[in-house]
N, CA, C and O of each residue as an XYZ file, in Angstrom:
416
protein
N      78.163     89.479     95.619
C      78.472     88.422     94.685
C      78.146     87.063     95.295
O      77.730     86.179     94.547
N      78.299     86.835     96.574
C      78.272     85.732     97.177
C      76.618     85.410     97.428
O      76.304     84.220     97.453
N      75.387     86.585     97.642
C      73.978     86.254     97.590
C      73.733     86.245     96.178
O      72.608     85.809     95.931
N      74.301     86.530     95.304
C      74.245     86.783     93.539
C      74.571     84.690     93.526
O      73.721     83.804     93.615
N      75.487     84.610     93.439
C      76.226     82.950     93.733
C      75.102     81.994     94.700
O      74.842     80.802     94.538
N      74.668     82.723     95.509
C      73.456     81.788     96.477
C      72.160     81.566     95.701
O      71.741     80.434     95.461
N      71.662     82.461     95.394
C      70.571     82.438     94.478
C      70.632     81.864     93.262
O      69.709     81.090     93.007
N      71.332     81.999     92.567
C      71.780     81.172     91.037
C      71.796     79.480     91.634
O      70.998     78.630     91.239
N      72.743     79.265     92.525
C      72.473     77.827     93.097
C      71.385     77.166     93.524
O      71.026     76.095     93.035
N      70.663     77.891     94.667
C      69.073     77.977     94.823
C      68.607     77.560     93.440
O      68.420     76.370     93.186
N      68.438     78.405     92.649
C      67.636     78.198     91.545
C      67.851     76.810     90.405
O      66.968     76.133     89.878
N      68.933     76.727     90.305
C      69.568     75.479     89.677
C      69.398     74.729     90.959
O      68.734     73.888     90.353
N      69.397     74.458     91.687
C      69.104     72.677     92.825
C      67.800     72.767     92.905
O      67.424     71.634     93.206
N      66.530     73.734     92.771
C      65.534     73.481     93.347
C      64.776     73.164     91.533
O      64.064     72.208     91.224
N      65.133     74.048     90.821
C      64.597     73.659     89.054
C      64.725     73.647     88.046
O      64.149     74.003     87.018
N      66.213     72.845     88.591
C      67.336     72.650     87.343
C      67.618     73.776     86.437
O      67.792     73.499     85.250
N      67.677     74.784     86.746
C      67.616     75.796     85.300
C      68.763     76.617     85.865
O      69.032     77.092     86.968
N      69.380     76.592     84.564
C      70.820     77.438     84.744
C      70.527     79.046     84.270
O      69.787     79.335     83.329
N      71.292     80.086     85.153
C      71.184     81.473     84.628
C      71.440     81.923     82.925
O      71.290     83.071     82.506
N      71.762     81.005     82.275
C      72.095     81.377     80.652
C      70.691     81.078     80.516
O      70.078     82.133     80.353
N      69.900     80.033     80.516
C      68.396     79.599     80.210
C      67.843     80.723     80.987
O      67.164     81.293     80.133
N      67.736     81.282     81.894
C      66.858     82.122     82.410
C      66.973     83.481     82.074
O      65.969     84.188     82.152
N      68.623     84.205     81.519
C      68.548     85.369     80.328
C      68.049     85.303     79.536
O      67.431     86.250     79.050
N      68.110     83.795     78.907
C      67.649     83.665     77.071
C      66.012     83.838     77.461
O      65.469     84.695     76.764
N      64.986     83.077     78.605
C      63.601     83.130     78.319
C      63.902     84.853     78.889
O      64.279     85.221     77.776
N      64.006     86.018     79.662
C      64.036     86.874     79.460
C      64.233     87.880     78.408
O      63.645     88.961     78.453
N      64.993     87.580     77.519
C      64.999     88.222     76.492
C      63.785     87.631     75.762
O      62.784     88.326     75.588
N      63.840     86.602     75.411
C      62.366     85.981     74.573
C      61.270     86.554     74.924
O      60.769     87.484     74.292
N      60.830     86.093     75.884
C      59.646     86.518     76.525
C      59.429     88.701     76.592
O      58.529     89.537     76.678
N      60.691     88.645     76.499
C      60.022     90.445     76.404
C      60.548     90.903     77.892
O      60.467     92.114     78.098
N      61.101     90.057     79.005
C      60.840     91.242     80.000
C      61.783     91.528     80.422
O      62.144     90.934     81.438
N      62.443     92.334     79.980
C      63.781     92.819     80.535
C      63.453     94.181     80.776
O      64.297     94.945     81.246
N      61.998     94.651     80.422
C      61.654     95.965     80.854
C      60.348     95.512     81.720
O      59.269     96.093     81.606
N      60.570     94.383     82.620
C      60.140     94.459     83.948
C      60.547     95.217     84.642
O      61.724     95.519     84.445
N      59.800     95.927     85.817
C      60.281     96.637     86.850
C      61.539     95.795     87.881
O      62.709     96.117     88.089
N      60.752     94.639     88.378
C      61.109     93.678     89.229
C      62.647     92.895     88.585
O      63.552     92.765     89.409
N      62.834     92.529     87.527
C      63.672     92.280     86.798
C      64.981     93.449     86.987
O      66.020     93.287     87.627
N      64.590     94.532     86.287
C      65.418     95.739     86.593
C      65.856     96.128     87.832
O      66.903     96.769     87.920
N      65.216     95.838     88.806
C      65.630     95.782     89.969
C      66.470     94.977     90.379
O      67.543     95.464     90.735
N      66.323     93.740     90.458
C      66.949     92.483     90.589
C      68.412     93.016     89.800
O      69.420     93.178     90.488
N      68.428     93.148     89.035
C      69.414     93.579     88.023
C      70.758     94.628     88.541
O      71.949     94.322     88.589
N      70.065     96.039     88.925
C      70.585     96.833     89.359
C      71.017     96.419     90.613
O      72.188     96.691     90.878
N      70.137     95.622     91.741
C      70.808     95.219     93.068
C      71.774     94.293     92.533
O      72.491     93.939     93.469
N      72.150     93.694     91.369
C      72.891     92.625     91.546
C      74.424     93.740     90.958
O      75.444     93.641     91.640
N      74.434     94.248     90.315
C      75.214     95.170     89.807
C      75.711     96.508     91.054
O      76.794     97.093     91.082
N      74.746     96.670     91.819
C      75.420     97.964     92.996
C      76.137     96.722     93.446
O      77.298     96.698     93.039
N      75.739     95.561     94.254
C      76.356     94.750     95.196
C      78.049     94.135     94.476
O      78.995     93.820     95.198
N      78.074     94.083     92.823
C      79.091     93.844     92.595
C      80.049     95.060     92.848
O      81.201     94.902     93.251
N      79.416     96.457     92.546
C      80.651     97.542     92.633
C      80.877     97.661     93.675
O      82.026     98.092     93.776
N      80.092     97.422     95.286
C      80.368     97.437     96.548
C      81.623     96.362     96.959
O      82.588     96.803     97.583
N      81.559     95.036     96.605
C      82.579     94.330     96.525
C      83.932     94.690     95.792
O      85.116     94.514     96.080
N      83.524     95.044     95.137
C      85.040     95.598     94.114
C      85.336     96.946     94.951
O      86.533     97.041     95.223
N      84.471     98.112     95.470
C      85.219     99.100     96.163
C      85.947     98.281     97.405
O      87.107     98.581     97.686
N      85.126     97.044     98.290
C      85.691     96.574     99.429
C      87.316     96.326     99.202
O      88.292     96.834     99.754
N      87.190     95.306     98.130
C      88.643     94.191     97.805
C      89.689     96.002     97.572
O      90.806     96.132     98.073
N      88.979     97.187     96.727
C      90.399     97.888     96.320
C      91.029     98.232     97.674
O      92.241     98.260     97.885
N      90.157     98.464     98.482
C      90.370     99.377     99.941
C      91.276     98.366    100.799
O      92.314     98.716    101.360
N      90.745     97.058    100.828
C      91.981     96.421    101.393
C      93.181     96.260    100.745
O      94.146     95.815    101.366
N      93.271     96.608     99.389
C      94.452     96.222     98.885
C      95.225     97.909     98.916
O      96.376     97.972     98.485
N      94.596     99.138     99.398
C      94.977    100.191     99.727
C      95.849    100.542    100.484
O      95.366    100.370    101.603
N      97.234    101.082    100.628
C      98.633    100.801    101.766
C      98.093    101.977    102.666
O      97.556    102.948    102.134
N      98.224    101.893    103.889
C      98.032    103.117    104.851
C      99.402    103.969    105.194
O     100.453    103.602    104.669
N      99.392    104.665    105.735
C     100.218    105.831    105.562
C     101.553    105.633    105.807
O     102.482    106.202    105.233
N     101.648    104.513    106.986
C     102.836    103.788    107.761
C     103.177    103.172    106.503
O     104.157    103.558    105.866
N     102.317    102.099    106.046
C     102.891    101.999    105.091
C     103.716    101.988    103.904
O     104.512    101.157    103.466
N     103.190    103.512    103.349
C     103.437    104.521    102.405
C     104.977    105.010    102.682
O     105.810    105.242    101.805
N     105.148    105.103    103.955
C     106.299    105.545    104.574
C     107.522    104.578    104.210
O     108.461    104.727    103.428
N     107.118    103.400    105.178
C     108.214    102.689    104.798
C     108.576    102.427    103.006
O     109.636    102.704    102.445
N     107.465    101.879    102.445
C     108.037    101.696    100.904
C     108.842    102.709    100.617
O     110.044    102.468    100.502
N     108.261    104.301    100.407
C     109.382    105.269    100.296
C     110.447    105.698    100.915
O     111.096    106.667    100.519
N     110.724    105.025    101.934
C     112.089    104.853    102.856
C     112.881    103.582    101.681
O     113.827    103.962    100.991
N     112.537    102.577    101.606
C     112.870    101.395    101.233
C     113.561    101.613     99.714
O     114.654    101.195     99.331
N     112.400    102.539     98.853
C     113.071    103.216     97.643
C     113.867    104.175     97.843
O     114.883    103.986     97.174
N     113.926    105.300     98.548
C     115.043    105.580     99.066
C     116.343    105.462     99.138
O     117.351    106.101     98.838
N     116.018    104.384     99.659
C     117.754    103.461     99.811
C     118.259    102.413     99.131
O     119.351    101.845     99.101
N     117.054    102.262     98.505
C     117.701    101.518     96.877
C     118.611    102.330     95.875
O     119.602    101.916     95.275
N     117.889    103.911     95.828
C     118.805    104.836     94.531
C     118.088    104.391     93.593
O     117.212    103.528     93.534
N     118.640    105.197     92.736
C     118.416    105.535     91.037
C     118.524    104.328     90.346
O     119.519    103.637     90.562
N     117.493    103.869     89.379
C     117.706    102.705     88.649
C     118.305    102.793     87.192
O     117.441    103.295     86.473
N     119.168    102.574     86.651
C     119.436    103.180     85.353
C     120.059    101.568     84.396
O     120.908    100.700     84.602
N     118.967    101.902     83.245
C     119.717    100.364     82.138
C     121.315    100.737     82.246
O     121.914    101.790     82.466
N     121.741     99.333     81.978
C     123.220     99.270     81.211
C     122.982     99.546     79.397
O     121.836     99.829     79.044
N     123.811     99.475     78.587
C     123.989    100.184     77.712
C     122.851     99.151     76.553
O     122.225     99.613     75.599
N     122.861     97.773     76.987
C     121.797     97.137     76.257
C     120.175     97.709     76.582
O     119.263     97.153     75.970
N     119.962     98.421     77.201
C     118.582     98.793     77.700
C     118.033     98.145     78.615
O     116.814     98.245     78.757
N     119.044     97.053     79.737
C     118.663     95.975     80.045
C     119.255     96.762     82.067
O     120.139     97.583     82.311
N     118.407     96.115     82.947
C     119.177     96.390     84.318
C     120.504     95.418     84.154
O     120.839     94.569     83.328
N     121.093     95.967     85.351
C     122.513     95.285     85.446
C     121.816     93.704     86.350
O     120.653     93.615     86.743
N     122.828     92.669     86.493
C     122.482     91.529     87.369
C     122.151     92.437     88.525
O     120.954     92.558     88.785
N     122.879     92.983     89.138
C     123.188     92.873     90.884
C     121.771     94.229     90.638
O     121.015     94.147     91.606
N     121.468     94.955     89.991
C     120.107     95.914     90.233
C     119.050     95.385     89.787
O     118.017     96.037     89.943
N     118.974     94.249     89.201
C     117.878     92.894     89.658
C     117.650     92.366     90.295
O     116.494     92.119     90.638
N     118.651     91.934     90.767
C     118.659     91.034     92.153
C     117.940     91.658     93.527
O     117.155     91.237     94.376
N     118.758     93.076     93.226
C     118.073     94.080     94.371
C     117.202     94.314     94.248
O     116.527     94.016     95.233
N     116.623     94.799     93.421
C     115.040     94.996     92.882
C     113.902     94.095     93.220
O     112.798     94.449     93.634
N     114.442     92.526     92.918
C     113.821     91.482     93.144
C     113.630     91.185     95.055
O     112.701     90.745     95.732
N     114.745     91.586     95.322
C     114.866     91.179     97.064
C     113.860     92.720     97.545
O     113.306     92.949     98.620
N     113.904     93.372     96.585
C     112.845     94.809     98.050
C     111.267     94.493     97.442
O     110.211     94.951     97.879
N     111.476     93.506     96.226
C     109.746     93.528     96.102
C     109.045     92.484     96.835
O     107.879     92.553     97.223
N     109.753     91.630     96.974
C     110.332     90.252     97.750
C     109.412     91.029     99.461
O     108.272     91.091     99.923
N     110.456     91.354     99.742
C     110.407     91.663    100.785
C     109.055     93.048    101.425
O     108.294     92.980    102.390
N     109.236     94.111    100.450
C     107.816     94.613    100.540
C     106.654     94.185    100.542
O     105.799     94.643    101.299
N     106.426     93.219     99.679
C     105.177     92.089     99.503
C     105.225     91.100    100.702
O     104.105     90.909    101.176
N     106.113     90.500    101.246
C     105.704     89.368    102.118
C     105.847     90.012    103.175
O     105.615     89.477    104.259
């Protein structure tokens, strides 16, 4: 995304032309069944799903991890509404302090 972002800039500082103007003469002009185009295309599209697998994997918990959260739920217990369908204060509060605290 970030050589996708370099190149679009490149191209707009060196001849003024923004990527919406350069889809629209592609479609006009006919060549979206360029080879070179299609290429360009597809590398720009693998390199986005490579970034998006990167970002999920870091946001992926490792096993230690995994551990503690289910220790942590654990010892919270059973969550159950009060009779409005609503948590009680004090199993909010708690709720709020282990997400609190799992997250930071």
């Amino acid at each position: 995304m970030v050589e996708r972002t370099k190149v679009i800039d490149t191209i707009y500082m060196k001849y003024g032309t923004k990527l919406n103007y350069l889809t629209h003469a592609l479609e006009h002009h006919g060549l979206k069944d360029d080879e070179d185009i299609k290429t360009l295309e597809l590398s720009f599209t693998m390199q986005a799903e490579q970034q998006t697998q990167q970002q999920q994997k870091k946001l992926e918990l490792g096993e230690e991890e995994k551990k503690k959260v289910d220790a942590e739920l654990a010892e919270f217990g059973p969550v159950t509404p009060n009779s409005s369908g609503l948590l009680p204060l004090e199993t909010y509060i708690k709720a709020q302090m282990l997400i609190t605290k799992l997250t930071f």
